[in-house]
VOKE-13307 format. One record per atom (N, C-alpha, C, CB): x, y, z; residue in one letter; atom name; residue number from 1. Coordinates in pm, 1 decimal. Each point is the difference from the previous one (the first is absolute). Glycine has a CB too. Example, Ala and Ser with C-alpha at 12.3 -4.5 7.8 and 13.67 -1.06 7.14 Angstrom:
<pts>
+----------+----------+----------+--------+-------+-----+
:     east :    north :       up : residu : atome : num :
+----------+----------+----------+--------+-------+-----+
:   1319.0 :   -569.0 :    780.0 :      a :     N :   1 :
:    -89.0 :    119.0 :      0.0 :      a :    CA :   1 :
:     90.0 :    120.0 :      0.0 :      a :     C :   1 :
:   -189.2 :   -117.3 :    124.6 :      a :    CB :   1 :
:    154.2 :    222.3 :   -196.6 :      s :     N :   2 :
:     82.0 :    119.0 :      6.0 :      s :    CA :   2 :
:    -77.0 :    109.0 :     73.0 :      s :     C :   2 :
:    118.4 :    -62.8 :   -214.5 :      s :    CB :   2 :
+----------+----------+----------+--------+-------+-----+
</pts>
This chain:
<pts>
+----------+----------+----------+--------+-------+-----+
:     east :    north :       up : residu : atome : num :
+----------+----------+----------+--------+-------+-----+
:  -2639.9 :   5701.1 :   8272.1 :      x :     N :   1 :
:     83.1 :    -99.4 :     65.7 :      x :    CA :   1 :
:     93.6 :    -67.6 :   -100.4 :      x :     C :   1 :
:   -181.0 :    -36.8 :    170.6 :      x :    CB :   1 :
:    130.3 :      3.8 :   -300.4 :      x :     N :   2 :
:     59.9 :    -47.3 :    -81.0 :      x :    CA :   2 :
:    140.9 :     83.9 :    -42.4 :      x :     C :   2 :
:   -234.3 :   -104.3 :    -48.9 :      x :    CB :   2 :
:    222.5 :    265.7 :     54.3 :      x :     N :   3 :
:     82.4 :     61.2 :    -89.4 :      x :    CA :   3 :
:    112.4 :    -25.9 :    127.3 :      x :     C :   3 :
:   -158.2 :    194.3 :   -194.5 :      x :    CB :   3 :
:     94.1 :   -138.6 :    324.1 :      x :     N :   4 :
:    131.4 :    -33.8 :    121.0 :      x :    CA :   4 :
:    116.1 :   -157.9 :    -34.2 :      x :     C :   4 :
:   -222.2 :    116.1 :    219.4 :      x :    CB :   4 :
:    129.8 :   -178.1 :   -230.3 :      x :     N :   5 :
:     95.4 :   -145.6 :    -18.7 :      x :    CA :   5 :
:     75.1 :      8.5 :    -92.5 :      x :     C :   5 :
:   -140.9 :   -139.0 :     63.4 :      x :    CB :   5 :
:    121.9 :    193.3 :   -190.9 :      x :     N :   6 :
:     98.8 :     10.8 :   -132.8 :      x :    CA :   6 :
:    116.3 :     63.5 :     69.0 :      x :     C :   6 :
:   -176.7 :     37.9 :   -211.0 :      x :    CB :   6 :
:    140.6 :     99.6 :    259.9 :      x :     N :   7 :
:     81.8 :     68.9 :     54.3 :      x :    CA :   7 :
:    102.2 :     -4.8 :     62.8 :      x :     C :   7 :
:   -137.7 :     44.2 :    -22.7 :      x :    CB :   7 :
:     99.0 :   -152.5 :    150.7 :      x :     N :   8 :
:     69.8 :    -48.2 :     87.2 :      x :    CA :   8 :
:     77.4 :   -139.0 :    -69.9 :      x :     C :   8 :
:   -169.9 :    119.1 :    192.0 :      x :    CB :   8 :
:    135.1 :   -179.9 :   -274.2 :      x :     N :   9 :
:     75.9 :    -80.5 :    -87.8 :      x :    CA :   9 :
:    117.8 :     75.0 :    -95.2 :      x :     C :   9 :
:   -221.4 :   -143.1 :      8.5 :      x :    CB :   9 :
:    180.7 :    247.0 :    -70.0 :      x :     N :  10 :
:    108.6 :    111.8 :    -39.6 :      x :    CA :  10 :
:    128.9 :     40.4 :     54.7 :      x :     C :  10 :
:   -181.9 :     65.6 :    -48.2 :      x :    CB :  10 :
:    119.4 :    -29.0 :    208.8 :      x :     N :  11 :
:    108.7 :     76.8 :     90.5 :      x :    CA :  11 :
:     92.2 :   -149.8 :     69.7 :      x :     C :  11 :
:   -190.6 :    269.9 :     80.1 :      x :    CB :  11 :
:    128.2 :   -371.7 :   -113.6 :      x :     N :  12 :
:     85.9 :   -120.5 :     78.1 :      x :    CA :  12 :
:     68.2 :    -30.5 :    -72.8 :      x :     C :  12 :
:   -121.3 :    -89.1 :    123.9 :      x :    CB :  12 :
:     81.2 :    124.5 :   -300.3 :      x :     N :  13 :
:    128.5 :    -76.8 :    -79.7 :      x :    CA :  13 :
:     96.6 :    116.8 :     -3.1 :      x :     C :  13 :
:   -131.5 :   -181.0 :   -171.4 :      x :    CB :  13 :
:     54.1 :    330.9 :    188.8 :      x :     N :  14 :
:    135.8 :     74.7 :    -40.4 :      x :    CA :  14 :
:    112.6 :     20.1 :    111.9 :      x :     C :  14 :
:   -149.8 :    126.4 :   -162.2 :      x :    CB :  14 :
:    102.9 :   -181.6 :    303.9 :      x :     N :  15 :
:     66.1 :     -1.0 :    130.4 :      x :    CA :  15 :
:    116.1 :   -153.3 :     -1.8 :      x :     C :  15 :
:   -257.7 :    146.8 :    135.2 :      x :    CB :  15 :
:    140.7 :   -180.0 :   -214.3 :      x :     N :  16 :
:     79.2 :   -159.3 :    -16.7 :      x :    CA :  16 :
:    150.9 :     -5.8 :   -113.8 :      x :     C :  16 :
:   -292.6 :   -119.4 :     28.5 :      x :    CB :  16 :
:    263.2 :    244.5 :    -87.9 :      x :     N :  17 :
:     87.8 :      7.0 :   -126.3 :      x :    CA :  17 :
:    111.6 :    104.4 :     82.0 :      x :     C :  17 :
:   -202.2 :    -33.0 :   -246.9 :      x :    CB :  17 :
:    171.6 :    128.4 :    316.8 :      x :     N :  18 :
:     78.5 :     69.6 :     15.3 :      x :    CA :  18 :
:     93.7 :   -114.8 :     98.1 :      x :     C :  18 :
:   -149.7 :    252.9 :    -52.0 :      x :    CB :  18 :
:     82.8 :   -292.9 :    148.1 :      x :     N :  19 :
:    108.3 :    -94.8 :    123.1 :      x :    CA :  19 :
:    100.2 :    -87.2 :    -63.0 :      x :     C :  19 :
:   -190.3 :    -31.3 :    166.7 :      x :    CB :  19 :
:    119.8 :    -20.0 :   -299.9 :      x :     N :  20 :
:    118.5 :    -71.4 :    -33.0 :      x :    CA :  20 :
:     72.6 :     42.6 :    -73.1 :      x :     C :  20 :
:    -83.2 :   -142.7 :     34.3 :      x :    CB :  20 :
:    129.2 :    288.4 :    -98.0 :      x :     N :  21 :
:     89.9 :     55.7 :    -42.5 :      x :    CA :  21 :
:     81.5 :     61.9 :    130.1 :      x :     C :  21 :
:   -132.1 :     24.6 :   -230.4 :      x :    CB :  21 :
:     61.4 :     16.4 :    357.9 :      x :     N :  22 :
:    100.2 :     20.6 :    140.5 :      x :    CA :  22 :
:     82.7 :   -125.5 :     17.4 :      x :     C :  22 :
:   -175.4 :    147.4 :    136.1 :      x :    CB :  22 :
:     99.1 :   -298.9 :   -131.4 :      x :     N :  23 :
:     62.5 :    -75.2 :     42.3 :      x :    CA :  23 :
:     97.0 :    -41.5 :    -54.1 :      x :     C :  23 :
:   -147.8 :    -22.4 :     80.1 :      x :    CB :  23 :
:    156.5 :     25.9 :   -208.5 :      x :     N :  24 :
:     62.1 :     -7.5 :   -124.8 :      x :    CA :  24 :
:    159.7 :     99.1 :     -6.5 :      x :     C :  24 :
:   -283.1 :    -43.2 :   -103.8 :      x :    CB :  24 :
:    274.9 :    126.3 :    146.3 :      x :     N :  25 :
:     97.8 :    110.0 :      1.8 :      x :    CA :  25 :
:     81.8 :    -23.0 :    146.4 :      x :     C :  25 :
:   -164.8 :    180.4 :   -159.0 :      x :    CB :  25 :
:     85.2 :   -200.7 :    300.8 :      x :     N :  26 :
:     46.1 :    -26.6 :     70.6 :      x :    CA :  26 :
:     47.9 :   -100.0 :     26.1 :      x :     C :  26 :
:    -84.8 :    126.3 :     19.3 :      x :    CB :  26 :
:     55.6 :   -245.4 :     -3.0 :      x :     N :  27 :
:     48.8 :   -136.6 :     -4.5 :      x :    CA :  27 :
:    111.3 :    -32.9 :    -82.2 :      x :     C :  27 :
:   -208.3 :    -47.4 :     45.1 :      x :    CB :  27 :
:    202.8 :    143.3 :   -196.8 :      x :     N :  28 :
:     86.5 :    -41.5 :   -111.6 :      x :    CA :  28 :
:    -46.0 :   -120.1 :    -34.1 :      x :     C :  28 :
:    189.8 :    114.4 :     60.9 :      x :    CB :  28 :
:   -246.1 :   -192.6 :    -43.2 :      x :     N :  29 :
:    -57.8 :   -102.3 :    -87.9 :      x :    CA :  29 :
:     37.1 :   -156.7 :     90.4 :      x :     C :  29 :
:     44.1 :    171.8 :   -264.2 :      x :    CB :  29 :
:    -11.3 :   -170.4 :    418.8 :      x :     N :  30 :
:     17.3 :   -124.3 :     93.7 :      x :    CA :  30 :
:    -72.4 :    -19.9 :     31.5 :      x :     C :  30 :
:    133.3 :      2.7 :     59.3 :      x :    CB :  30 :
:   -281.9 :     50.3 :    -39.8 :      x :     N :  31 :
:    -81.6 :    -60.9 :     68.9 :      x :    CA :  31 :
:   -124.7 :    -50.4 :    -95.2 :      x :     C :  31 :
:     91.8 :    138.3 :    206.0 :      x :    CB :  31 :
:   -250.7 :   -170.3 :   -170.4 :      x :     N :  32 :
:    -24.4 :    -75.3 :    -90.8 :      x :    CA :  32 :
:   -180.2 :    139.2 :     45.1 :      x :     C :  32 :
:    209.8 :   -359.0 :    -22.1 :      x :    CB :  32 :
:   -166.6 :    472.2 :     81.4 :      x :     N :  33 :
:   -142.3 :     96.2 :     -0.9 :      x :    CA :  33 :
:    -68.4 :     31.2 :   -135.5 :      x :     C :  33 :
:    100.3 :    118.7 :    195.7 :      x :    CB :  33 :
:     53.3 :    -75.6 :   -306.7 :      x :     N :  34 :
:    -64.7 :     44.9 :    -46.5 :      x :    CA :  34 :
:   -105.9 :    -75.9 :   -149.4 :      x :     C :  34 :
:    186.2 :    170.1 :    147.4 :      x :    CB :  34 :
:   -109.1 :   -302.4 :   -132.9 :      x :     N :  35 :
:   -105.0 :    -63.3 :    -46.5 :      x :    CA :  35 :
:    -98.0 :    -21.4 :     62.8 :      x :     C :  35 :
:    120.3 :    -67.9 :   -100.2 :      x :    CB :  35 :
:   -165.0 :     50.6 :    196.4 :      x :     N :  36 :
:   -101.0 :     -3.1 :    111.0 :      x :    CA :  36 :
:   -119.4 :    114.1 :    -48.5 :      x :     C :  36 :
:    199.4 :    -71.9 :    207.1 :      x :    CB :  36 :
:   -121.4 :    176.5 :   -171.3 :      x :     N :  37 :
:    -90.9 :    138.7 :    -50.3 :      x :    CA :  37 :
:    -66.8 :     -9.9 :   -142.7 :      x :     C :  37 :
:    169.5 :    149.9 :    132.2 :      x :    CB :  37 :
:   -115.3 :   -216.2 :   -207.7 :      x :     N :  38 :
:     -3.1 :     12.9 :   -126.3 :      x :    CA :  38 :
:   -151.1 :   -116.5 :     -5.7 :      x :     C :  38 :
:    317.2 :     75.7 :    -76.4 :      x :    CB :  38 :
:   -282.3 :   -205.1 :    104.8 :      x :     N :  39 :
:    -80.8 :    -65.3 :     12.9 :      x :    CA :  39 :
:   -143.3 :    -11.7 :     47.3 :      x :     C :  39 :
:    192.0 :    -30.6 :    -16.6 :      x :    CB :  39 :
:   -184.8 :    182.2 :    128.1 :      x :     N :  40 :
:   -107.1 :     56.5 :     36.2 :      x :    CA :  40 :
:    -72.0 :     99.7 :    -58.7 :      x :     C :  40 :
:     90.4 :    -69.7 :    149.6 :      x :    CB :  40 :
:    -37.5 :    146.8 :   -257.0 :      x :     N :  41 :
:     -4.6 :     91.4 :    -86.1 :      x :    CA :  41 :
:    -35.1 :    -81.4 :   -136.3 :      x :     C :  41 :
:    165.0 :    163.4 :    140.1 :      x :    CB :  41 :
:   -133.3 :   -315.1 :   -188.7 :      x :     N :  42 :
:    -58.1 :    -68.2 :    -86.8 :      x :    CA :  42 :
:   -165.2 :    -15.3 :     57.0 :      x :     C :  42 :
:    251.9 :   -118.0 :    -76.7 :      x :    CB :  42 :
:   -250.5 :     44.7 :    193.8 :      x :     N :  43 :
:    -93.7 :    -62.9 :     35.4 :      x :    CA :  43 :
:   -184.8 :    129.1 :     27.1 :      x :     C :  43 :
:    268.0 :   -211.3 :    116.4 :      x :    CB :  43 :
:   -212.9 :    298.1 :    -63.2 :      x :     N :  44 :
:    -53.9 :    134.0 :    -44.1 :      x :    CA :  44 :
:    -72.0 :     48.0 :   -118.0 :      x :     C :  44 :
:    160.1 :     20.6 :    115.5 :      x :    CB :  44 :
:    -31.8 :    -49.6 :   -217.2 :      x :     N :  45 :
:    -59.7 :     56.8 :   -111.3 :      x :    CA :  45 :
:    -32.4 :   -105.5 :    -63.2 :      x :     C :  45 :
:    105.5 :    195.8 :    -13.4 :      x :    CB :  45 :
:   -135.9 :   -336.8 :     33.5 :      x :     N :  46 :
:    -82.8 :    -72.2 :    -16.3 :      x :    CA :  46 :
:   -177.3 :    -13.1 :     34.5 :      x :     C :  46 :
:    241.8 :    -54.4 :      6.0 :      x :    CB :  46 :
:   -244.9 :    101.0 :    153.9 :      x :     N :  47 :
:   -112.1 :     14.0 :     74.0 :      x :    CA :  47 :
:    -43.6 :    104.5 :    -49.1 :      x :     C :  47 :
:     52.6 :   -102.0 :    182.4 :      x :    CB :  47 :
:    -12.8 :    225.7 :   -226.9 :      x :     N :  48 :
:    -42.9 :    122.1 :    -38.8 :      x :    CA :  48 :
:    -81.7 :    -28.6 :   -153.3 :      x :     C :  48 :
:    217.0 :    133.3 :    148.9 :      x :    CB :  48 :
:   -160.4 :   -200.9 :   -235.4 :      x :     N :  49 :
:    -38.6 :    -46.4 :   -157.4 :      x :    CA :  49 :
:   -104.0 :    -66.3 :     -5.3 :      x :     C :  49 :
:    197.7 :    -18.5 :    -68.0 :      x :    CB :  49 :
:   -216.5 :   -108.7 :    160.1 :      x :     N :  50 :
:    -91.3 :    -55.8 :     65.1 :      x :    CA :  50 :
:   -135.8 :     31.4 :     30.9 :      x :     C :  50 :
:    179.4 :    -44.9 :     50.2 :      x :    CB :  50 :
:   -172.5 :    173.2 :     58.0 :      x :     N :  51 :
:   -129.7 :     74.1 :     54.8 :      x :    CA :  51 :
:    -15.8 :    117.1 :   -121.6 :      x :     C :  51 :
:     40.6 :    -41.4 :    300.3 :      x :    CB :  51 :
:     30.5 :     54.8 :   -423.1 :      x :     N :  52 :
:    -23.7 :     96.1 :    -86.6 :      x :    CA :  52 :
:   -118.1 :    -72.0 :    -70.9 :      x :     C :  52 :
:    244.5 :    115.6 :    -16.0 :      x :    CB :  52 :
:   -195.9 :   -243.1 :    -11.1 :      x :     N :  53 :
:    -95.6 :    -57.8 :   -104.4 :      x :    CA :  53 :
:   -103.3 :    -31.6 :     66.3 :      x :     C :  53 :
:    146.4 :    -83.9 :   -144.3 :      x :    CB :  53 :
:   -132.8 :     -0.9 :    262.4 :      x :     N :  54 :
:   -106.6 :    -10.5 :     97.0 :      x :    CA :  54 :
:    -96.2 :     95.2 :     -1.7 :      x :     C :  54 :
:    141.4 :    -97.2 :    122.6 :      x :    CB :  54 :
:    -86.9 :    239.9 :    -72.6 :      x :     N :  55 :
:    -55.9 :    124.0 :    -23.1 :      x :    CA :  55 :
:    -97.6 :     22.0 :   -122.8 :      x :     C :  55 :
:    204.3 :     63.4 :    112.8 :      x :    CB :  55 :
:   -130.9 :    -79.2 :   -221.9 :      x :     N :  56 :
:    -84.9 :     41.4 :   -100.7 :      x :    CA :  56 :
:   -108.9 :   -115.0 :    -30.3 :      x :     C :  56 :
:    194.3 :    151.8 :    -93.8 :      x :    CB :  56 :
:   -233.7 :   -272.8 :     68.6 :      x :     N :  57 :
:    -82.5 :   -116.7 :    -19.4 :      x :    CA :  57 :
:    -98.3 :      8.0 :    150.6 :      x :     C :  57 :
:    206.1 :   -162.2 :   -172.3 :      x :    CB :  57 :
:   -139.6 :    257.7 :    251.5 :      x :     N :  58 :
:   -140.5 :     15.2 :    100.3 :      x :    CA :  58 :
:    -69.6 :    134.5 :    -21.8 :      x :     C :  58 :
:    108.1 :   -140.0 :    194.6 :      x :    CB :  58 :
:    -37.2 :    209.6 :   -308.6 :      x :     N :  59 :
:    -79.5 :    113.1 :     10.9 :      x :    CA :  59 :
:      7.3 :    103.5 :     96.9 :      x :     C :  59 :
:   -113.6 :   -140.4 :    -90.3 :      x :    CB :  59 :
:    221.2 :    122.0 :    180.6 :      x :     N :  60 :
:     78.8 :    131.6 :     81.9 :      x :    CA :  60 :
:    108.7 :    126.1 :    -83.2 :      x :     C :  60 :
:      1.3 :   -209.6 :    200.1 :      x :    CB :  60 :
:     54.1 :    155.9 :   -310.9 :      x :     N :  61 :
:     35.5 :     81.1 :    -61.7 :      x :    CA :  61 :
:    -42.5 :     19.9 :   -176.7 :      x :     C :  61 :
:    162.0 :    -36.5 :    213.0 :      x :    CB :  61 :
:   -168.3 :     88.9 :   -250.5 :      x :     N :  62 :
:    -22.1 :     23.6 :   -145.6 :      x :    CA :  62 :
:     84.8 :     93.5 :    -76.2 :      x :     C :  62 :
:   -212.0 :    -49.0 :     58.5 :      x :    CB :  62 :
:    253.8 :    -14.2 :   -201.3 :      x :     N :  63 :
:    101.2 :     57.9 :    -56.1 :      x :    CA :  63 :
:    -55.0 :    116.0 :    -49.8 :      x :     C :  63 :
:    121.1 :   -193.1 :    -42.1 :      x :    CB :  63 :
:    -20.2 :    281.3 :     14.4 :      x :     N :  64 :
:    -40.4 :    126.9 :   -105.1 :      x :    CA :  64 :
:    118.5 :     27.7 :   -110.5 :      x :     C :  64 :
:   -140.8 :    128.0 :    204.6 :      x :    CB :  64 :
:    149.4 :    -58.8 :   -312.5 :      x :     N :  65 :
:     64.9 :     15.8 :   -111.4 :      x :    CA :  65 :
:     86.7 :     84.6 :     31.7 :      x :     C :  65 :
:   -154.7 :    -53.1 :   -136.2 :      x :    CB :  65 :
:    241.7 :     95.7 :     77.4 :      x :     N :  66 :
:     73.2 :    137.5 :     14.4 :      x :    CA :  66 :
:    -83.3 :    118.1 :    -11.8 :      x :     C :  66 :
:    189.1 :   -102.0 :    -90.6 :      x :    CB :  66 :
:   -291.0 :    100.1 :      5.5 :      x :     N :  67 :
:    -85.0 :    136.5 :     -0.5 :      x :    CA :  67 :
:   -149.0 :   -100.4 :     50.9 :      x :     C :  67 :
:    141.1 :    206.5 :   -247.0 :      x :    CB :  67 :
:   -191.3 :   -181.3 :    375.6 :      x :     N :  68 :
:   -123.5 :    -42.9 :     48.1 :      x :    CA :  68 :
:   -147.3 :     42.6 :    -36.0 :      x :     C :  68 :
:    159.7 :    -22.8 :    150.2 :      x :    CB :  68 :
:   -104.8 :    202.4 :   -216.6 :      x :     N :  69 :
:   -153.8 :     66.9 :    -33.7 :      x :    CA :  69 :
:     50.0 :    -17.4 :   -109.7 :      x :     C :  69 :
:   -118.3 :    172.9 :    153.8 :      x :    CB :  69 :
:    172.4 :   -240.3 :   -266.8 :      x :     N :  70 :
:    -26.7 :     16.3 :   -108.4 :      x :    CA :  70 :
:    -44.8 :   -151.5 :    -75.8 :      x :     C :  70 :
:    156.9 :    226.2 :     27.4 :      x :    CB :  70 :
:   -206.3 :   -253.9 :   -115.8 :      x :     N :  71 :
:    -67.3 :   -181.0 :      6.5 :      x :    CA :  71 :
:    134.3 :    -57.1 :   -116.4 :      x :     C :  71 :
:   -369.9 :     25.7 :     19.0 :      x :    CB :  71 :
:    427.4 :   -145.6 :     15.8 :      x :     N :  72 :
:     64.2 :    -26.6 :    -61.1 :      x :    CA :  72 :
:    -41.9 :    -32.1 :   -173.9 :      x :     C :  72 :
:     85.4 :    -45.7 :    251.7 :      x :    CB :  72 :
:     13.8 :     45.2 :   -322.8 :      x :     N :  73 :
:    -25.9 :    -25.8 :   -148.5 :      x :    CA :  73 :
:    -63.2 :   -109.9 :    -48.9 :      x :     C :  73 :
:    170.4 :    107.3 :    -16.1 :      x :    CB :  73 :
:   -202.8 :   -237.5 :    126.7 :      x :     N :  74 :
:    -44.7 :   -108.1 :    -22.2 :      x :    CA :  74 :
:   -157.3 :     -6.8 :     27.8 :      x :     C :  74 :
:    235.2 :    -78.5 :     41.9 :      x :    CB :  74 :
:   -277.8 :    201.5 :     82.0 :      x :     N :  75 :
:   -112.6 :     12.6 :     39.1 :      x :    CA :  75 :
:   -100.5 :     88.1 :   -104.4 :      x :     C :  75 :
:    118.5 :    -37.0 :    233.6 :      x :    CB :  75 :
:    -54.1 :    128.6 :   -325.0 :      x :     N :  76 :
:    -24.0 :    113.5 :    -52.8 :      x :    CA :  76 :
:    -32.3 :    -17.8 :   -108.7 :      x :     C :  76 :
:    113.4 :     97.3 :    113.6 :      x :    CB :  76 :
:    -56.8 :   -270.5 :   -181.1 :      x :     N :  77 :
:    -27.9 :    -33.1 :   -150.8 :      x :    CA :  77 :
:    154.9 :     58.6 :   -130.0 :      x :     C :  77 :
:   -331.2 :     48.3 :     94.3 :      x :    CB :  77 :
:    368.8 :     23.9 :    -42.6 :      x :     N :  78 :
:    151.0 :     36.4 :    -30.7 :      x :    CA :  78 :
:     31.8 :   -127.0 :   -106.8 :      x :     C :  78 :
:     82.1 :    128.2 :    265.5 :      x :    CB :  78 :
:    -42.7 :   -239.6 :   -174.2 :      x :     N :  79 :
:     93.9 :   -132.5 :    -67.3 :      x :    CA :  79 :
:   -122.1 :    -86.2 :    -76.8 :      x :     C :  79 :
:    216.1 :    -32.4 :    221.5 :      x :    CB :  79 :
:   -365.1 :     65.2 :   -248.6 :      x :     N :  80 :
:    -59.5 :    -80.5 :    -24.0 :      x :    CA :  80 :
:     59.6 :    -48.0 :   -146.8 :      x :     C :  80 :
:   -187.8 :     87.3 :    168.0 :      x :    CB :  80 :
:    130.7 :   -188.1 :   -252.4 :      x :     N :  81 :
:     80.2 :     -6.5 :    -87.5 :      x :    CA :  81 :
:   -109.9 :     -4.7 :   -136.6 :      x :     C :  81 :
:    212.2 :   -116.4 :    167.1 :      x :    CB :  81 :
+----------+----------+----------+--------+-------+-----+
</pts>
């Protein structure tokens, strides 16, 4: 359920981003959508950043490294000093 909501937070900012480059082009810049759109596309990727961290401090998501099967240099004793 969790990953759906990111998701759907994703597709609203990128719907939100695309409308206001339509409105933007069409209007030529008289009306006041495409800040509108935009504002909804802030507010989005606010709520989205939000339930990320949320996300992670509840333990719905957990980070991984660029290489996941391999143990980082800090875990491994590598950097010890």
């Amino acid at each position: 359920m969790f990953k759906l909501i990111v998701l759907f937070l994703f597709l609203i900012i990128l719907a939100s981003l695309g409308s206001s480059l339509f409105f933007l082009i069409r209007d030529k810049g008289k009306t006041t959508r495409p800040v509108k759109a935009l504002t909804l596309r802030i507010s989005a990727s606010i709520a989205l950043f939000v339930l990320l961290i949320a996300g992670y401090f509840a333990g719905l998501i957990q980070p991984h490294g660029l290489y996941p099967d391999r143990p980082s240099a800090v875990q491994s004793g590598e950097l010890s000093e």
